[in-house]
N, C-alpha and C positions, 0 to 999 in steps of 0.2 A: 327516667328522663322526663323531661318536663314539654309539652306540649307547645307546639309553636303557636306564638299568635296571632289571631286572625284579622286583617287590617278589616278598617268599614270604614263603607264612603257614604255619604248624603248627596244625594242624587238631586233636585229641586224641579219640577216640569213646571216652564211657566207659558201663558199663552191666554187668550182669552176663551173663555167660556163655550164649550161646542165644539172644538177643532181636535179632539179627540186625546186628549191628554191621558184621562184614563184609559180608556182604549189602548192605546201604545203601551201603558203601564202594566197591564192585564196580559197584554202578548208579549210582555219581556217577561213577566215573570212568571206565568202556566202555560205559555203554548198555548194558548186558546183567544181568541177575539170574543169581546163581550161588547155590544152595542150598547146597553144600557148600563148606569151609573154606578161606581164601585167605592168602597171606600177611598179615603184620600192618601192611604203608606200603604206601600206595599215594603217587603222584606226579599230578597233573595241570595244565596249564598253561590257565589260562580269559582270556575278555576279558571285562574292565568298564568302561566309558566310555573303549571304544578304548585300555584299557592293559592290558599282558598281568600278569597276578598267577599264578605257581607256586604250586600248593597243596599239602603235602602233608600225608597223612593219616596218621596212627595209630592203632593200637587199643590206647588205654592199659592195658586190664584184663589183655589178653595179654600185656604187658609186662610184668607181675607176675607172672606165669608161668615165661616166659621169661630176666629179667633179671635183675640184681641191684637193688635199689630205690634205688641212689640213683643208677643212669643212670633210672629211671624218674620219681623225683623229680623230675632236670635235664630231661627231657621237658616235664613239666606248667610247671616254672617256664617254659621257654621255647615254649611253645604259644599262640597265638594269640587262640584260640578254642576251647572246648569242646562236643561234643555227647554230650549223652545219650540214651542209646536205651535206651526201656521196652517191657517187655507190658502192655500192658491188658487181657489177658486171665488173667492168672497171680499169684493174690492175695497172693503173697510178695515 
């Protein structure tokens, strides 16, 4: 028998600089909080209704930093899903 296949999604965290993007990113995917700065993809493999789905994550605003924009572009087109992460405490 042949192995089923396992979906993967691109994840994208967008938000401005500081508001804890990787942070978030780090406690989806080790259980653990890191205050200081992590790579920009994480990778994690979860179950949902008994089917394994690959997730992985990026932190799009660093990508813009990092990259040239139009691997960043091809990112976002091909992203799954988006999160934003705000302060609510920070009125800019």
């Amino acid at each position: 028998t042949t192995e089923p296949s396992i979906e993967s999604y691109l994840i994208t965290m967008l938000g401005v600089d500081g508001v804890g993007k990787k942070s978030i990113t780090k406690l989806f995917t080790t259980q653990a909080f890191q205050v200081e700065a992590q790579n920009i993809f994480k990778k994690k493999t979860i179950i949902v209704d008994n089917n394994a789905l690959n997730i992985d994550i990026i932190d799009g605003v660093a990508m813009t930093h990092e990259d040239d924009k139009y691997r960043w572009w091809s990112i976002v087109q091909d992203s799954s899903a988006f999160l934003i992460v705000f302060s609510v405490t920070d009125p800019n």
